[in-house]
mmJSON file of the N, C-alpha and C atoms, coordinates in Angstrom:
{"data_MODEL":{"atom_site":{
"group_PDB":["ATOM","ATOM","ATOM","ATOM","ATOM","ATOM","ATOM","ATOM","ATOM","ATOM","ATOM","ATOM","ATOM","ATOM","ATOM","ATOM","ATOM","ATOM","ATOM","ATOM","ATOM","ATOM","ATOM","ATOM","ATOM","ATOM","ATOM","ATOM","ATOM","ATOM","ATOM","ATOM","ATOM","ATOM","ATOM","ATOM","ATOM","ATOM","ATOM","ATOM","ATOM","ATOM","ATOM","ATOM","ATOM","ATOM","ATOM","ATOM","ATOM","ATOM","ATOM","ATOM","ATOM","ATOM","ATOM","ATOM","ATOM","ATOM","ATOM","ATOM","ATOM","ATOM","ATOM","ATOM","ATOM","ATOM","ATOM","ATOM","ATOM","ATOM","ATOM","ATOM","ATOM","ATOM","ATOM","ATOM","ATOM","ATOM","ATOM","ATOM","ATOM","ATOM","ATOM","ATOM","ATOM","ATOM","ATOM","ATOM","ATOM","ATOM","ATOM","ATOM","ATOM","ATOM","ATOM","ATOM","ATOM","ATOM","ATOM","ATOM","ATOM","ATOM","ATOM","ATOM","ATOM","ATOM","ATOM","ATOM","ATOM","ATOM","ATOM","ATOM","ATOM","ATOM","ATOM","ATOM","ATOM","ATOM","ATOM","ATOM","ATOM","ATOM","ATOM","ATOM","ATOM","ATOM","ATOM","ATOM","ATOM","ATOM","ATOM","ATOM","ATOM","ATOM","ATOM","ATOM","ATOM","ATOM","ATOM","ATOM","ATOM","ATOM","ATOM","ATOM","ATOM","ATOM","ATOM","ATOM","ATOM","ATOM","ATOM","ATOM","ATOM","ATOM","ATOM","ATOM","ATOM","ATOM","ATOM","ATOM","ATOM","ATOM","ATOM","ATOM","ATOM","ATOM","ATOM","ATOM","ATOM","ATOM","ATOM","ATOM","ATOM","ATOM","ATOM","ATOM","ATOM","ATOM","ATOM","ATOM","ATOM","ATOM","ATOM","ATOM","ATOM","ATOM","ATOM","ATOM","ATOM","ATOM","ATOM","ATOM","ATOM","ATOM","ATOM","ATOM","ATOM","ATOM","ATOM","ATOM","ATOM","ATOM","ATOM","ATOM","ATOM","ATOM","ATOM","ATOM","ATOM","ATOM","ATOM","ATOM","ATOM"],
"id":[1,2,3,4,5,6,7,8,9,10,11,12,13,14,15,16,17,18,19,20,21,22,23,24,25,26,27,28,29,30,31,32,33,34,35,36,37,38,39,40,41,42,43,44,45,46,47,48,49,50,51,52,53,54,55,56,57,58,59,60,61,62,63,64,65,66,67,68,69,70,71,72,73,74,75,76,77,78,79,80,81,82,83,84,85,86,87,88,89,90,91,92,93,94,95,96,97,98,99,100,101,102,103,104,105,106,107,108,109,110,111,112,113,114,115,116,117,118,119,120,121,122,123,124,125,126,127,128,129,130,131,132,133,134,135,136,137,138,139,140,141,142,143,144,145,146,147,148,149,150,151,152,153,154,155,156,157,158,159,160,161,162,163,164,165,166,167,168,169,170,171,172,173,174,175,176,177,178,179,180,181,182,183,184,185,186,187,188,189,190,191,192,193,194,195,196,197,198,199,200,201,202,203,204,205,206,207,208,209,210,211,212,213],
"type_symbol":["N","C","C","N","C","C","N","C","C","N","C","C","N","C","C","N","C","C","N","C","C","N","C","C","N","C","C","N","C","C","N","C","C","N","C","C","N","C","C","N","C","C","N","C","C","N","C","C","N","C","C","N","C","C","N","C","C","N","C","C","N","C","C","N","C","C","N","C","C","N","C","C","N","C","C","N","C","C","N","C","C","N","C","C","N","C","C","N","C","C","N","C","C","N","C","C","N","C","C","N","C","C","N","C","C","N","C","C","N","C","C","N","C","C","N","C","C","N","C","C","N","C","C","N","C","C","N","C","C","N","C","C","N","C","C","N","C","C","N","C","C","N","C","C","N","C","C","N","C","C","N","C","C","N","C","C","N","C","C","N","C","C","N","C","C","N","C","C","N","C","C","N","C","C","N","C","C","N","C","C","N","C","C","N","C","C","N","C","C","N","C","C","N","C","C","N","C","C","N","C","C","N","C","C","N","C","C","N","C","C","N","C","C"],
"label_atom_id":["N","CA","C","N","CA","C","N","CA","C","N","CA","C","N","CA","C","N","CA","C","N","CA","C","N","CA","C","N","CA","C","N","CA","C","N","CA","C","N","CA","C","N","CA","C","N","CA","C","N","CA","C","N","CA","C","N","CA","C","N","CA","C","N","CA","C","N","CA","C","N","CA","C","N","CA","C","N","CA","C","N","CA","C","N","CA","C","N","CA","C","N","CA","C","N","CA","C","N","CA","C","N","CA","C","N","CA","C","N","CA","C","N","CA","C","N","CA","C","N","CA","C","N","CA","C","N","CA","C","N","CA","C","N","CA","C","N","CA","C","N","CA","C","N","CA","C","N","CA","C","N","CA","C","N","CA","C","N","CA","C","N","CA","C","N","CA","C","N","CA","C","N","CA","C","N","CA","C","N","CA","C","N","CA","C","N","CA","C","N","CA","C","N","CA","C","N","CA","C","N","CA","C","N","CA","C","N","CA","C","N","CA","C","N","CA","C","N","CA","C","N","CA","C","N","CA","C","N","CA","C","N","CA","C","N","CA","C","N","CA","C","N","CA","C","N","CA","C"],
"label_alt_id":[null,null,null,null,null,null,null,null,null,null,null,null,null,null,null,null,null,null,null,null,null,null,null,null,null,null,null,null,null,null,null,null,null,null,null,null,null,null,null,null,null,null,null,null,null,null,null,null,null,null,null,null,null,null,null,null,null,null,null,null,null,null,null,null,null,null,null,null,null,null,null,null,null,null,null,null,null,null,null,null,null,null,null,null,null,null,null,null,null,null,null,null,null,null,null,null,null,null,null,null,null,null,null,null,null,null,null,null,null,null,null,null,null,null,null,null,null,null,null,null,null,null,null,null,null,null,null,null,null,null,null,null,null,null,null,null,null,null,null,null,null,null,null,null,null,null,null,null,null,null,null,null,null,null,null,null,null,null,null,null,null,null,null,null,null,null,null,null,null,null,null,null,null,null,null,null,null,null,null,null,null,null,null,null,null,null,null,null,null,null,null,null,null,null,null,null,null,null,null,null,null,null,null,null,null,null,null,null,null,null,null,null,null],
"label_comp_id":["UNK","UNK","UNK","UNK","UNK","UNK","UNK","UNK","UNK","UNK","UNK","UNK","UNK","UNK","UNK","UNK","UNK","UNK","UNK","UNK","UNK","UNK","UNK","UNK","UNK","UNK","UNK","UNK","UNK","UNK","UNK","UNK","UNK","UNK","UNK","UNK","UNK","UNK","UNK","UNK","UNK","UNK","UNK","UNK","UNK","UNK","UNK","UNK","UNK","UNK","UNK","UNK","UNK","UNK","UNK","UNK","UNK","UNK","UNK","UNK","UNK","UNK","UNK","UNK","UNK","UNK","UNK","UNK","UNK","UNK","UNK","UNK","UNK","UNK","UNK","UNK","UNK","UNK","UNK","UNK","UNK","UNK","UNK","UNK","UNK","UNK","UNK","UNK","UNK","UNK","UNK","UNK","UNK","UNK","UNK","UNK","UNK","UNK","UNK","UNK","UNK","UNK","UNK","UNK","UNK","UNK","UNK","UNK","UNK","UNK","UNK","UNK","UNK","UNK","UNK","UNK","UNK","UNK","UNK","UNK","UNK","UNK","UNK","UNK","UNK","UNK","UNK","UNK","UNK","UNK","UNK","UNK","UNK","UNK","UNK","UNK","UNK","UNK","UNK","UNK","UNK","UNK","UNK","UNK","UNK","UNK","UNK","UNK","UNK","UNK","UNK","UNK","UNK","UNK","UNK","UNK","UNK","UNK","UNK","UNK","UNK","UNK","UNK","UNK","UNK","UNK","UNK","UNK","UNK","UNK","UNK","UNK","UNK","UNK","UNK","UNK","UNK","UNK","UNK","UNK","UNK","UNK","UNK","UNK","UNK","UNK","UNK","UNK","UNK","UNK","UNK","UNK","UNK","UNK","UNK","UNK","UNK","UNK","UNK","UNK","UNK","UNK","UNK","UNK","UNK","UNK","UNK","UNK","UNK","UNK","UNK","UNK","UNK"],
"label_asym_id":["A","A","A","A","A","A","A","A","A","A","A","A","A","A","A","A","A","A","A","A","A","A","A","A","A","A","A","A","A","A","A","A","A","A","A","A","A","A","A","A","A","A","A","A","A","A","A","A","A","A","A","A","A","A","A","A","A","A","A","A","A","A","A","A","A","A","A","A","A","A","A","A","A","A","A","A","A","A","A","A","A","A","A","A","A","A","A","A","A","A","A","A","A","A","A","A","A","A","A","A","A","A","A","A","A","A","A","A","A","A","A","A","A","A","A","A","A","A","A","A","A","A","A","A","A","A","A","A","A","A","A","A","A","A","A","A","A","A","A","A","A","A","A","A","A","A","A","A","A","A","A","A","A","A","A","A","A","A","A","A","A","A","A","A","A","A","A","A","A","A","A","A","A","A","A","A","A","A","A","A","A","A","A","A","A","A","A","A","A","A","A","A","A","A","A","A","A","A","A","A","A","A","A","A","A","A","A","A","A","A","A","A","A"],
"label_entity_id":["1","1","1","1","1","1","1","1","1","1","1","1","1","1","1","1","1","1","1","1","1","1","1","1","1","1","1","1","1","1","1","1","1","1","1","1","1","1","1","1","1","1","1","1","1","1","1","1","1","1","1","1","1","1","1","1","1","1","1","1","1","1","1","1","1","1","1","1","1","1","1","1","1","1","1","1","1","1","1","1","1","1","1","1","1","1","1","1","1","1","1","1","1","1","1","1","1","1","1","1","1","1","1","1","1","1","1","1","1","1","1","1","1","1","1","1","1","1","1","1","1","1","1","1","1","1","1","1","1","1","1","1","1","1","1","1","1","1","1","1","1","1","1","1","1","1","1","1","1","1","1","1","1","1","1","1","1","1","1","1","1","1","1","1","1","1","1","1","1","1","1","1","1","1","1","1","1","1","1","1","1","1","1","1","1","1","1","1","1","1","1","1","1","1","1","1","1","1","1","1","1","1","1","1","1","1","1","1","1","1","1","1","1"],
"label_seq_id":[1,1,1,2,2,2,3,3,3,4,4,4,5,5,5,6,6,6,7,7,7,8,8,8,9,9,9,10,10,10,11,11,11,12,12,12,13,13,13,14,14,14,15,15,15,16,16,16,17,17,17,18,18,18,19,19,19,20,20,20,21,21,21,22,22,22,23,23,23,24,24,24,25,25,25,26,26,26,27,27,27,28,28,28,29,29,29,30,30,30,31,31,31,32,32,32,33,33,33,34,34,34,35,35,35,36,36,36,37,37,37,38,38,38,39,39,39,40,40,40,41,41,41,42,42,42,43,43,43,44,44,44,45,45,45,46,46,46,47,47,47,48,48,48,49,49,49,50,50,50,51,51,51,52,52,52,53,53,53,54,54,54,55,55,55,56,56,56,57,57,57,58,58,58,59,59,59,60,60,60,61,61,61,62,62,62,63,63,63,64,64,64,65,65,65,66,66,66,67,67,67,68,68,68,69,69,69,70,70,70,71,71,71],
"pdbx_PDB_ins_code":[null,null,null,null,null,null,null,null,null,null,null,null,null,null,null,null,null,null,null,null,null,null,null,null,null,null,null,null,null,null,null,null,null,null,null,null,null,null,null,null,null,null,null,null,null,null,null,null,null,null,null,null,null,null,null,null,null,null,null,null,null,null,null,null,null,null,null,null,null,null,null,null,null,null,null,null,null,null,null,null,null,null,null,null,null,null,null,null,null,null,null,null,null,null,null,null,null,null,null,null,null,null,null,null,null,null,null,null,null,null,null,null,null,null,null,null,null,null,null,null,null,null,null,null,null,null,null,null,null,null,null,null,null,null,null,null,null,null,null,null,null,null,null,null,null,null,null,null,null,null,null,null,null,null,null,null,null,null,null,null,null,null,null,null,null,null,null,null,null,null,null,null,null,null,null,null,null,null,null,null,null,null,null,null,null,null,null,null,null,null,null,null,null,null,null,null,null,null,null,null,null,null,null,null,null,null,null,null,null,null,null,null,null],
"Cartn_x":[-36.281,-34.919,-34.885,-34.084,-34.063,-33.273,-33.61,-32.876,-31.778,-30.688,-29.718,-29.405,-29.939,-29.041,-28.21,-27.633,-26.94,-27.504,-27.601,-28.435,-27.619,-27.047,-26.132,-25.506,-24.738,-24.372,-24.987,-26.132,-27.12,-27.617,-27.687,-27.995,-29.413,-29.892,-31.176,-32.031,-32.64,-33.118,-34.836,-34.954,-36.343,-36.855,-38.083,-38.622,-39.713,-40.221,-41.568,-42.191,-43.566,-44.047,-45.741,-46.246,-47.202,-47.358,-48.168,-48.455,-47.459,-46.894,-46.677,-44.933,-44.189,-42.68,-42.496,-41.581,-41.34,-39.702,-39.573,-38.395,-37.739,-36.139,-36.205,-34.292,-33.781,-32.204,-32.096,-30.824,-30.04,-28.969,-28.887,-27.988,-26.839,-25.716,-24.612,-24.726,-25.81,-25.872,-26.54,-26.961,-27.761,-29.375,-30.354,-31.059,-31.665,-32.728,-33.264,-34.357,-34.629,-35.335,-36.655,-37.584,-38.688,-37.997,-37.73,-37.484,-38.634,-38.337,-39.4,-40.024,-39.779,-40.754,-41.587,-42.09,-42.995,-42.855,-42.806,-42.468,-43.741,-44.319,-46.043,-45.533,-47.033,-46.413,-46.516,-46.98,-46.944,-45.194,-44.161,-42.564,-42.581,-42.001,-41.268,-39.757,-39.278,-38.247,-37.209,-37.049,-35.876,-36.242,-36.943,-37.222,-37.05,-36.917,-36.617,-35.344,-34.098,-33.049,-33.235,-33.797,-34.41,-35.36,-36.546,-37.574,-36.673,-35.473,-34.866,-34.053,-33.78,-32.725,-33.761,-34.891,-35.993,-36.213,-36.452,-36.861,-35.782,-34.337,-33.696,-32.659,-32.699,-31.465,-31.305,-31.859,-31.078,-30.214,-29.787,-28.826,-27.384,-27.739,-26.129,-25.417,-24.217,-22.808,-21.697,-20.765,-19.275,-18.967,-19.249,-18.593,-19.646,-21.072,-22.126,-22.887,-22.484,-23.221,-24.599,-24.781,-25.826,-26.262,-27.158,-27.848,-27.355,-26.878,-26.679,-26.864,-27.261,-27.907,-26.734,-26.763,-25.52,-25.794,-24.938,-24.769,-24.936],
"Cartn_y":[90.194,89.825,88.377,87.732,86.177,86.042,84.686,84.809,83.47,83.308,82.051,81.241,79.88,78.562,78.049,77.222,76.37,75.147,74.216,73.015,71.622,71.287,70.105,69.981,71.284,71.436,71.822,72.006,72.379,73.503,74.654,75.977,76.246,77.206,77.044,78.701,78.96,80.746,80.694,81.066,81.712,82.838,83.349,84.638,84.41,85.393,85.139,86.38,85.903,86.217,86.215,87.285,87.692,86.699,86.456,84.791,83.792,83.216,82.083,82.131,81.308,81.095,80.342,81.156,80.474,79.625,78.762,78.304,77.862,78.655,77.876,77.687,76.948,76.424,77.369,77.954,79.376,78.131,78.705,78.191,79.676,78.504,78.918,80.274,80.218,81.191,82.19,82.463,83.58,83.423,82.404,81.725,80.95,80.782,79.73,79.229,77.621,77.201,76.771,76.837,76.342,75.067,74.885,74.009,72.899,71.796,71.138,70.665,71.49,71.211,72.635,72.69,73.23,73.707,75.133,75.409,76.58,75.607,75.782,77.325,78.031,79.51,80.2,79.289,79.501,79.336,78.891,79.134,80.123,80.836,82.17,81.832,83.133,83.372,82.665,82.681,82.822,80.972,80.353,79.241,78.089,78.692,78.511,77.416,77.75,76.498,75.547,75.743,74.369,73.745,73.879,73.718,72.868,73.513,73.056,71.504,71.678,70.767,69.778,69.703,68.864,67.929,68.874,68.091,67.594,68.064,67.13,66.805,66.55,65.48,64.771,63.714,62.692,63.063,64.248,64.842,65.036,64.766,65.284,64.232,64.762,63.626,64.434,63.933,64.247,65.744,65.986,66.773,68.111,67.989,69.07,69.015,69.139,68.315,69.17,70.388,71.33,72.168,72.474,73.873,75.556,76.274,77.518,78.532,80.078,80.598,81.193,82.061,82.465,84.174,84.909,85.888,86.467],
"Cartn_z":[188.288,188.583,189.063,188.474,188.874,190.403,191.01,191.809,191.867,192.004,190.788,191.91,191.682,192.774,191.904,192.659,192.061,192.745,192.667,193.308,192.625,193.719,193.535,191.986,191.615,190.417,189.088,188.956,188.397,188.568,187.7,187.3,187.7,188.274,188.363,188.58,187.807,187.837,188.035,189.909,189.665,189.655,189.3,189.395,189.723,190.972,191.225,189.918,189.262,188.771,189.328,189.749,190.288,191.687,191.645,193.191,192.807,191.62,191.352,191.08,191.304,190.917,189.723,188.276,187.576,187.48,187.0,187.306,186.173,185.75,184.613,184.678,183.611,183.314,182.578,183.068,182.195,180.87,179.766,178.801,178.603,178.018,177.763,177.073,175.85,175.308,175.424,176.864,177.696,177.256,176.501,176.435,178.141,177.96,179.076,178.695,179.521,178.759,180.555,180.273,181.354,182.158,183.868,184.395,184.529,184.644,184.675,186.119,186.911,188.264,188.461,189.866,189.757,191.63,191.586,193.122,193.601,194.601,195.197,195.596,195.451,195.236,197.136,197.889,199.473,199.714,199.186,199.036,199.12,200.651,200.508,199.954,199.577,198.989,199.967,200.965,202.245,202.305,201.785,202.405,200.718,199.371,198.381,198.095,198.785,198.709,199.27,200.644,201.248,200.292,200.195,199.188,197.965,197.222,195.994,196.879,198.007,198.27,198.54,199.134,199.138,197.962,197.101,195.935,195.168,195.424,194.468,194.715,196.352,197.438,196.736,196.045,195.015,194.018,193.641,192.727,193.591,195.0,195.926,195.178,195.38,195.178,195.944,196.241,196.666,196.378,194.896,194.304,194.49,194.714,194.97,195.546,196.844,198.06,199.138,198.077,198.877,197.792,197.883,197.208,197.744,196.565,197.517,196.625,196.913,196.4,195.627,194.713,193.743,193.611,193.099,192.93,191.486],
"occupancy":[1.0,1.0,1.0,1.0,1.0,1.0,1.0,1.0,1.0,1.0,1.0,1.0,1.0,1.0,1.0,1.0,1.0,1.0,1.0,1.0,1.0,1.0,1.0,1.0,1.0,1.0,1.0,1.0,1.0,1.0,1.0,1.0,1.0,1.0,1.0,1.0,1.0,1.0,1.0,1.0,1.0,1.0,1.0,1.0,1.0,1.0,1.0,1.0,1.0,1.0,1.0,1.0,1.0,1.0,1.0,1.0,1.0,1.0,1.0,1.0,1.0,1.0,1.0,1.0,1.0,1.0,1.0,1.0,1.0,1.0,1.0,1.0,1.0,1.0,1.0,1.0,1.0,1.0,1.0,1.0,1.0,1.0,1.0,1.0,1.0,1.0,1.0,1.0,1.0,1.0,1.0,1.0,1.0,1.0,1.0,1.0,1.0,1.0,1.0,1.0,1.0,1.0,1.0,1.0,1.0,1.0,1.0,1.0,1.0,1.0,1.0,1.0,1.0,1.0,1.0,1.0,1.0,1.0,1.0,1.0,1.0,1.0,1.0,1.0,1.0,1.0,1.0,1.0,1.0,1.0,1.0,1.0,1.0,1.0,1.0,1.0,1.0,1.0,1.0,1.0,1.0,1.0,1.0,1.0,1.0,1.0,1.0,1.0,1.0,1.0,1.0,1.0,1.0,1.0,1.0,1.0,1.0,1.0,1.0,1.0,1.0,1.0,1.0,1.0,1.0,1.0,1.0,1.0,1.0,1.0,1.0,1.0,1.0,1.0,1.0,1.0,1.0,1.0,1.0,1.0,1.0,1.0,1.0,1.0,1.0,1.0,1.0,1.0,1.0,1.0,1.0,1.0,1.0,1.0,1.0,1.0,1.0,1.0,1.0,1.0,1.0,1.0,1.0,1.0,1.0,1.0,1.0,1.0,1.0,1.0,1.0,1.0,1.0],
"B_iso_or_equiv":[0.0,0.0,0.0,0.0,0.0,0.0,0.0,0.0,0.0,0.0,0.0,0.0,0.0,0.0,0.0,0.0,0.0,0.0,0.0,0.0,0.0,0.0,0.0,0.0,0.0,0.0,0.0,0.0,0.0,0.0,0.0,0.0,0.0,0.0,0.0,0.0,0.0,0.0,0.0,0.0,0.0,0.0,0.0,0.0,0.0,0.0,0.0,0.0,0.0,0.0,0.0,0.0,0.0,0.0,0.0,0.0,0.0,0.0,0.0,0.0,0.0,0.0,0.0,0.0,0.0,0.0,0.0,0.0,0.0,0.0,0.0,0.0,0.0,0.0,0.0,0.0,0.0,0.0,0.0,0.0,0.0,0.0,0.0,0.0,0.0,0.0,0.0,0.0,0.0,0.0,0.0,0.0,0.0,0.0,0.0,0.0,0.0,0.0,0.0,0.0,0.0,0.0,0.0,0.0,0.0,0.0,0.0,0.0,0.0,0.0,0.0,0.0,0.0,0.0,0.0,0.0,0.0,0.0,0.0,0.0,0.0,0.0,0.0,0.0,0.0,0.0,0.0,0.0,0.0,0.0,0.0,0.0,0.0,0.0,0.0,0.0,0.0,0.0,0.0,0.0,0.0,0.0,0.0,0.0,0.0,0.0,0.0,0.0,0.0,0.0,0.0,0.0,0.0,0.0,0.0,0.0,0.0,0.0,0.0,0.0,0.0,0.0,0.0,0.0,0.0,0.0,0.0,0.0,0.0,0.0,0.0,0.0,0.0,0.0,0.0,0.0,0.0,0.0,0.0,0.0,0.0,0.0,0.0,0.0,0.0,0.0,0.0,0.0,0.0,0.0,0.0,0.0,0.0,0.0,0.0,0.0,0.0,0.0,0.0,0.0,0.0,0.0,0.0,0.0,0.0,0.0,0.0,0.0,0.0,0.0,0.0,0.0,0.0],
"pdbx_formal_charge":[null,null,null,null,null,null,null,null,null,null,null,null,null,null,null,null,null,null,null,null,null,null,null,null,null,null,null,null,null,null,null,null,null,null,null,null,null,null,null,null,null,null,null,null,null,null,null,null,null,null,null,null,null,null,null,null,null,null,null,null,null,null,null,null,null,null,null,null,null,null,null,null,null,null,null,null,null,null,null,null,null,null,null,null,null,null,null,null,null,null,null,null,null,null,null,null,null,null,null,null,null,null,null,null,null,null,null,null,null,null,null,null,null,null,null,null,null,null,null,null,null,null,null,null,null,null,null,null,null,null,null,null,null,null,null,null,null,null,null,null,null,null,null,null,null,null,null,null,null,null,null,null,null,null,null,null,null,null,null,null,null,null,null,null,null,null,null,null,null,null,null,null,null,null,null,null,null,null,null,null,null,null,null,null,null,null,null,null,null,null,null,null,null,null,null,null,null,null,null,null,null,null,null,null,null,null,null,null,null,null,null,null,null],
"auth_seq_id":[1,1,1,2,2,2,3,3,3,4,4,4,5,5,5,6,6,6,7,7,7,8,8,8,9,9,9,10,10,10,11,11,11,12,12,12,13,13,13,14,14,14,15,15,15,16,16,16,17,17,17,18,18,18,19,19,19,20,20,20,21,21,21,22,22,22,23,23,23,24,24,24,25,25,25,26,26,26,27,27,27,28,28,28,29,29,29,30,30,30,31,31,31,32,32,32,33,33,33,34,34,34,35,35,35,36,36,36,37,37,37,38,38,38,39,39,39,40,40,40,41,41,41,42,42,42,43,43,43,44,44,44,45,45,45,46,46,46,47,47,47,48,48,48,49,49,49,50,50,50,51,51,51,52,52,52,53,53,53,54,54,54,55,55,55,56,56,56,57,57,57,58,58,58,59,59,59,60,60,60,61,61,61,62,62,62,63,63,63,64,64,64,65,65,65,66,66,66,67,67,67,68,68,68,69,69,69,70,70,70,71,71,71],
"auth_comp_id":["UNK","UNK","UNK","UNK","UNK","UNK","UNK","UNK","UNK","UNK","UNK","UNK","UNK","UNK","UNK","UNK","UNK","UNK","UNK","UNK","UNK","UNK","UNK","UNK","UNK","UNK","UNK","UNK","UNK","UNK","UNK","UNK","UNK","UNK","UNK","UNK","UNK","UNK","UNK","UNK","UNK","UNK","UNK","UNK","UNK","UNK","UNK","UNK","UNK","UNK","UNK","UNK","UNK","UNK","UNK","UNK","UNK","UNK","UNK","UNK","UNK","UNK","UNK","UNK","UNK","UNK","UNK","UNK","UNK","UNK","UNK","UNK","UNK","UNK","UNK","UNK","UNK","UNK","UNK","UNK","UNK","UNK","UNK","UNK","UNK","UNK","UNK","UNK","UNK","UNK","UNK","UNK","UNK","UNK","UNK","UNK","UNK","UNK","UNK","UNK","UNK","UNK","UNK","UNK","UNK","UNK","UNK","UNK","UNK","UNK","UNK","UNK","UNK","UNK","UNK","UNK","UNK","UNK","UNK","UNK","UNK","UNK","UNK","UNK","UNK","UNK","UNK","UNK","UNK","UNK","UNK","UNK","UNK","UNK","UNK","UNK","UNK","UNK","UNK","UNK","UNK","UNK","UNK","UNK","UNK","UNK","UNK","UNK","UNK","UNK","UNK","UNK","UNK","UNK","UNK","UNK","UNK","UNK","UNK","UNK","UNK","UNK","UNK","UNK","UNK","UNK","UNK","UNK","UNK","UNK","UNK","UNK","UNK","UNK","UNK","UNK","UNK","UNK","UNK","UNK","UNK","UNK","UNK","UNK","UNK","UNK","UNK","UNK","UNK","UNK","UNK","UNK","UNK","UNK","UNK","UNK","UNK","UNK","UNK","UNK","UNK","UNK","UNK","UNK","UNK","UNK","UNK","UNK","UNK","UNK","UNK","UNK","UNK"],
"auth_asym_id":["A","A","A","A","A","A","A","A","A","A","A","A","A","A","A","A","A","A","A","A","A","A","A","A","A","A","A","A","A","A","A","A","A","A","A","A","A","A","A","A","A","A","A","A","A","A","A","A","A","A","A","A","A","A","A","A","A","A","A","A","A","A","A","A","A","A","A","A","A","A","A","A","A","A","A","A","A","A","A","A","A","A","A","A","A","A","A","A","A","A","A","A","A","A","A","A","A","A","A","A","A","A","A","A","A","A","A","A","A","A","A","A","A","A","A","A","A","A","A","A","A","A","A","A","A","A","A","A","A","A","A","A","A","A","A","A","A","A","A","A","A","A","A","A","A","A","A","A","A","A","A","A","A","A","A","A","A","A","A","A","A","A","A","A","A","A","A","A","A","A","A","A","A","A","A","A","A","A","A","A","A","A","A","A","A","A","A","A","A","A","A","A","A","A","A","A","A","A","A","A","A","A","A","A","A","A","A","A","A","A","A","A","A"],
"auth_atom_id":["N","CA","C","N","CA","C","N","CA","C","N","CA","C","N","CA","C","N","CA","C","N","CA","C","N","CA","C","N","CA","C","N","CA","C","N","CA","C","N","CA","C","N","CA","C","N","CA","C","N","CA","C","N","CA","C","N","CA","C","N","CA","C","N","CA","C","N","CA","C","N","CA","C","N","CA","C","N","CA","C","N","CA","C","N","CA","C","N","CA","C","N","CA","C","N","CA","C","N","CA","C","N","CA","C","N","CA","C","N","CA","C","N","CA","C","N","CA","C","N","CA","C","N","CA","C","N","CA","C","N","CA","C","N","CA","C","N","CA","C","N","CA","C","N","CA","C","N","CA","C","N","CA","C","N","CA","C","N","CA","C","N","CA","C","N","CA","C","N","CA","C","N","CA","C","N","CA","C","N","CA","C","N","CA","C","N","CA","C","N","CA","C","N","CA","C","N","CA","C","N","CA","C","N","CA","C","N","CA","C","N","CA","C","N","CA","C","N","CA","C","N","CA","C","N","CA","C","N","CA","C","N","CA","C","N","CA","C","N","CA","C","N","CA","C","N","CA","C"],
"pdbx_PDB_model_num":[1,1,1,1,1,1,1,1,1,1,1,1,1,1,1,1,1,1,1,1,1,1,1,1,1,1,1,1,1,1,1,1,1,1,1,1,1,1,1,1,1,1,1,1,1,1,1,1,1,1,1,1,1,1,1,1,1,1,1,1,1,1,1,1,1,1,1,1,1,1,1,1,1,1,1,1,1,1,1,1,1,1,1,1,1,1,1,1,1,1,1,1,1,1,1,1,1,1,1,1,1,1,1,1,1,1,1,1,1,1,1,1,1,1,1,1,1,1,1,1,1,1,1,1,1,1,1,1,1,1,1,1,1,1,1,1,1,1,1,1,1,1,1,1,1,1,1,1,1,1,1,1,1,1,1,1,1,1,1,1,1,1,1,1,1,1,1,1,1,1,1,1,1,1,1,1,1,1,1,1,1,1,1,1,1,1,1,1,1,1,1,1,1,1,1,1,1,1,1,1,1,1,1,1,1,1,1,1,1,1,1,1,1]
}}}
């Protein structure tokens, strides 16, 4: 089961898969394709949006100004 951010406007689906987290961009057409970073597999789950907002504070703007987890 994925678990869905949204990260300064940007779609974002991980799943831990055995020790390791895969991370990937959901498409329109229920398709996804491999994200291109890489989240160290000592990331607990609960500590995951921080972790995302870490790595890609340079994506804030006005309009998407935090990472938050989605439903």
């Amino acid at each position: 089961m994925a678990i869905k951010f949204n990260v300064f406007g940007t779609r974002v689906h991980i799943e831990r898969r055995g020790s390791q987290w895969a991370a990937f961009y959901p498409g329109s057409d229920g398709k996804r394709r491999a994200a291109d970073f890489v989240i160290p597999p000592d990331v607990e789950e609960g500590d995951l949006a921080l972790y995302l907002g870490d790595l890609f504070h340079e994506d804030a703007r006005p309009s998407h100004p935090d990472v938050s987890r989605v439903a």
